[in-house]
C-alpha positions as CSV (number, residue, x, y, z in Angstrom):
1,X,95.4,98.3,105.4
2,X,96.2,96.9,102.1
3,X,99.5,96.4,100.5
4,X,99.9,98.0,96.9
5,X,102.9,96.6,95.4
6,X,104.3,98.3,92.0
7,X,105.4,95.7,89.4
8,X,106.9,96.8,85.9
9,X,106.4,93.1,84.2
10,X,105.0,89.7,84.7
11,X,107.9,88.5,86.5
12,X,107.3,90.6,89.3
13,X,103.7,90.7,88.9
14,X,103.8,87.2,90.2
15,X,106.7,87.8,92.6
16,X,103.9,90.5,94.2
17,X,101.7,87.9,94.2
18,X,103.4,85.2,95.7
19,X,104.6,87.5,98.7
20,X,101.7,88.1,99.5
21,X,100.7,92.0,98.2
22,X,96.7,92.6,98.3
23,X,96.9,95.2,95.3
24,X,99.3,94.8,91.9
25,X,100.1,98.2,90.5
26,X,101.8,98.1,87.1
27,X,104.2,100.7,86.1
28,X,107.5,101.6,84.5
29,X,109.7,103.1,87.0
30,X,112.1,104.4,84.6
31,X,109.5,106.8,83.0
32,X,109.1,107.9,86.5
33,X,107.0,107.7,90.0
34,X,103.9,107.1,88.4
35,X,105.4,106.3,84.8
36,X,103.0,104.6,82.3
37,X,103.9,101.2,80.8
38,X,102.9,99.8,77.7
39,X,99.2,98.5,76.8
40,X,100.5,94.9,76.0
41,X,102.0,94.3,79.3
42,X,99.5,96.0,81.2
43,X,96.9,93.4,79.6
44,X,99.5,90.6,80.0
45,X,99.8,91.4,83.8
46,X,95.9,91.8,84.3
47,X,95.2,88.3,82.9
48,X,97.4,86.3,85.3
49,X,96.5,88.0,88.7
50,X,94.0,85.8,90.5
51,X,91.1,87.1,91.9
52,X,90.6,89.0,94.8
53,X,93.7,90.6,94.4
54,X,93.0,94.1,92.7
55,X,94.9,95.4,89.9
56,X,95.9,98.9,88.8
57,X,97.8,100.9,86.2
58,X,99.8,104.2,86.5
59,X,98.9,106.4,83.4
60,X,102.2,108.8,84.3
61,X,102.9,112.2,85.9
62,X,101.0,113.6,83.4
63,X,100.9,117.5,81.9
64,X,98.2,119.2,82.3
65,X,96.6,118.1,78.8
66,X,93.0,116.8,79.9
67,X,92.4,115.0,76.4
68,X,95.4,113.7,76.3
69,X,95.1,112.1,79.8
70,X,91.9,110.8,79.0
71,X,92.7,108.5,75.8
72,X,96.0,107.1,78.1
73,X,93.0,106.8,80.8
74,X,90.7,104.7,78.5
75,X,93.5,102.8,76.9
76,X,94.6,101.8,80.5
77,X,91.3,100.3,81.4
78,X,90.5,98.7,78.6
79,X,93.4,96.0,79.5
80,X,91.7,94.9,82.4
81,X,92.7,96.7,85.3
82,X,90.3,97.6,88.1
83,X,91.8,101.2,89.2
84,X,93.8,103.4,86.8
85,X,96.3,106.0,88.8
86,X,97.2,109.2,87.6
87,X,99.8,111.6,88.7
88,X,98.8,115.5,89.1
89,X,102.1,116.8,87.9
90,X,101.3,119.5,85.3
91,X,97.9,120.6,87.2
92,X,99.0,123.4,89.6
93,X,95.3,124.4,91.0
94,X,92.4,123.1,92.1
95,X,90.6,124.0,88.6
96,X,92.8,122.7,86.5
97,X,93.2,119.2,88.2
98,X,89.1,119.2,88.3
99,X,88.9,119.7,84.5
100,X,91.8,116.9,83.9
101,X,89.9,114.6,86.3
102,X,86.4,115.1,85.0
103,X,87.8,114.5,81.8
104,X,89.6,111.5,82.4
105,X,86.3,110.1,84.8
106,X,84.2,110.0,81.6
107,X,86.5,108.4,79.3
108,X,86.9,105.4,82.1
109,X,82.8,105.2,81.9
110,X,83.9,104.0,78.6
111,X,85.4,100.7,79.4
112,X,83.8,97.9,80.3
113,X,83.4,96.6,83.8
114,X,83.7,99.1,86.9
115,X,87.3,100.9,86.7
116,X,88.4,103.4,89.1
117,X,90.1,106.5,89.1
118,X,93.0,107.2,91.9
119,X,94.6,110.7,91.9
120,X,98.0,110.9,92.8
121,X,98.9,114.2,94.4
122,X,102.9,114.7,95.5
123,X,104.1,115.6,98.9
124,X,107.2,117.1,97.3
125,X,104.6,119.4,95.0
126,X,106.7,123.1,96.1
127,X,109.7,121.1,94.5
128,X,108.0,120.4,91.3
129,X,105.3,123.1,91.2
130,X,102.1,121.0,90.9
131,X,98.9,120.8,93.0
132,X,98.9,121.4,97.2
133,X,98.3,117.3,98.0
134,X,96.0,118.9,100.5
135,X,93.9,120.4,98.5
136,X,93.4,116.5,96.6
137,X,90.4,115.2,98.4
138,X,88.4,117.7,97.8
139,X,88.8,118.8,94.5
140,X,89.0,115.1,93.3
141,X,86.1,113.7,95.0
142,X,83.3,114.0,92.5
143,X,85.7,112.2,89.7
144,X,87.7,109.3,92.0
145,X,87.4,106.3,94.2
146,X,90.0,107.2,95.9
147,X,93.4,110.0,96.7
148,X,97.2,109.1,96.5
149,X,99.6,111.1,98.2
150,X,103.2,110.2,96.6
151,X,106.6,111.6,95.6
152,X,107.3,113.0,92.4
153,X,111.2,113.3,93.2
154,X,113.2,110.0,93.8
155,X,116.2,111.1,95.8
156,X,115.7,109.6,98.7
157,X,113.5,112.1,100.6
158,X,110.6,110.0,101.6
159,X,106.7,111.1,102.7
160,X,107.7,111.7,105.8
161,X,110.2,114.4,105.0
162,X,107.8,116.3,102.6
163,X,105.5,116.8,105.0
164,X,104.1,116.4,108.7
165,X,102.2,114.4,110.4
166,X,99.5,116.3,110.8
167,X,99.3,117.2,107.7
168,X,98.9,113.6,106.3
169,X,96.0,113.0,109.0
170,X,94.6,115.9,107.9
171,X,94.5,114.2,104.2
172,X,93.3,110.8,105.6
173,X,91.1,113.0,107.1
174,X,89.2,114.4,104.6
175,X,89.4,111.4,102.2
176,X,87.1,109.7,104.9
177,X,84.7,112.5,105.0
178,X,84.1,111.8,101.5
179,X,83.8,108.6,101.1
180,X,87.3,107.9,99.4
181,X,90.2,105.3,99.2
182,X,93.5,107.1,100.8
183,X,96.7,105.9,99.9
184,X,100.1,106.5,100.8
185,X,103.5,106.3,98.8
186,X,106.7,107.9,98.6
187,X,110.4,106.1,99.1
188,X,108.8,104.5,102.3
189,X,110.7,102.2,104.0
190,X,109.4,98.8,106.3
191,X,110.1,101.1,109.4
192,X,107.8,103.4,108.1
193,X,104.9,101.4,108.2
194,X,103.8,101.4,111.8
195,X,103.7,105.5,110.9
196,X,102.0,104.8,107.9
197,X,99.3,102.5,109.8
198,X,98.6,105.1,113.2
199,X,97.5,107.3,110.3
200,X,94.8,104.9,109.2
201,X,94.9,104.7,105.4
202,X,93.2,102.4,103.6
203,X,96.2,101.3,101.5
204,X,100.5,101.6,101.9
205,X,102.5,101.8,98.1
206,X,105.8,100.0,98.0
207,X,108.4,99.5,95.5
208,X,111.7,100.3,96.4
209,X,111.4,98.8,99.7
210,X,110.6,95.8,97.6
211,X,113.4,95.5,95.9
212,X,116.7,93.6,95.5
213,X,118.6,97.3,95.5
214,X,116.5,100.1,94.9
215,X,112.9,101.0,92.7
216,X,115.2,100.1,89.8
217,X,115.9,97.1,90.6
218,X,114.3,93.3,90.3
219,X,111.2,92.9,93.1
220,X,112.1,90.6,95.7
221,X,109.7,87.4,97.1
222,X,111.4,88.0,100.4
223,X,111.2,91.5,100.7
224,X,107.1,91.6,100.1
225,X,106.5,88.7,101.9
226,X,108.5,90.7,104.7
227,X,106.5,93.7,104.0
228,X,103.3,91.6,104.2
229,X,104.5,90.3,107.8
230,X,105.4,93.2,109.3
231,X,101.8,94.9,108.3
232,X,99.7,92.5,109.8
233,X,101.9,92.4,112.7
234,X,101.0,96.2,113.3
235,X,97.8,95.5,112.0
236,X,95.9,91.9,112.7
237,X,93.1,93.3,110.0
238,X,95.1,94.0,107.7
239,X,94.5,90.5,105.6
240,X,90.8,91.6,105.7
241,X,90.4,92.7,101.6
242,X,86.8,95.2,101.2
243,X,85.0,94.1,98.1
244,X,85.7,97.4,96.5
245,X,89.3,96.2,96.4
246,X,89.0,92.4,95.1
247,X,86.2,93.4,92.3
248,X,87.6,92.9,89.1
């Protein structure tokens, strides 16, 4: 399993990196759980992660506006990044997310180099109105690399209280049957990561946990690093990084 750790500038870029995180996933916190931050310091961060550690770029919980999403799309991967995220928050069905996604796939074919798409769907999504996570995998699978199952809501309620176990297998589930990355996020704590692990997803999205006091707050060396520990303690492979991670 790899560790995604969300940055919002160089400074904690290279904290992430020094602790140890596999994948560097720039954002802006304040614009919320998957806010977008700005071109310049998306490119800044890009150029001074090493390789073979994977870098991505939230684009926002975005409306349901499928041209719209696309130029943010496009303007995310042309600074460098190797997966650009995207939060289902105005898409309430199945069609609708399809046609933002389809869009948004064909403006990334623009960019140079191989960019990926990873749709974020929210566990919390009867609080906020948007797309059944459940129904993610397969109505994202012809446009994305991989499915993100996070929280739109930051108030504490975690993953784990959105939904049940099975359904999260259920979600691994089917993005294995298709051939997708799974991620999960969503307020998750370091005890939560043995859970996260017996579910068997590819990759586990920290930030708060990785702070001095809360997602709005500086990232902590210490606390990654002890993220980083505490995964390959529940998981000996979890230093092993698949190519279609690294590539950059």
């Amino acid at each position: 399993m790899k560790l995604l750790i969300s940055v919002r500038d160089e400074d904690e870029a290279a904290a992430a990196v020094a602790g140890g995180a596999d994948i560097v996933d720039i954002k802006n916190p304040d614009e919320g759980s998957l806010g977008a931050q700005q071109p310049h310091v998306i490119a800044a961060i890009a150029k001074m992660i090493p390789p073979g550690i994977a870098v991505s770029a939230s684009i926002g919980d975005v409306p349901n506006l499928p041209g719209t999403v696309a130029l943010a799309g496009l303007g995310a991967a042309l600074c460098g990044v190797r997966f650009v995220k995207v939060g289902l928050l105005g898409t309430q069905t199945p069609a609708e997310a399809a046609r933002l996604l389809e869009a948004l796939s064909g403006a990334l074919m623009m960019a140079k180099g191989q960019v990926g798409l990873v749709a974020c769907a929210y566990a919390d999504a009867d609080r906020v109105g948007s797309l059944d996570p459940l129904l993610l995998p397969h109505t994202a699978a012809p446009f994305v690399e991989g499915c993100m199952i996070d929280t739109a809501i930051k108030d504490g309620r975690s993953l784990f209280h959105c939904l049940p176990d099975a359904a999260i297998a259920r979600f691994i589930e089917d993005c294995r049957d298709r051939g997708l990355i799974s991620a999960l996020a969503g307020s998750l704590k370091p005890e939560d990561l043995g859970r996260v692990i017996a579910h068997g997803a590819d990759i586990v999205g920290v930030r708060g946990a990785a702070c001095v006091s809360g997602r709005s707050s500086p990232l902590s060396i210490e606390k990654v690093r002890a993220l980083k520990r505490s995964l390959i303690a529940h998981s000996p492979h979890a230093h092993a990084s698949p190519d279609r991670f690294a590539a950059r």
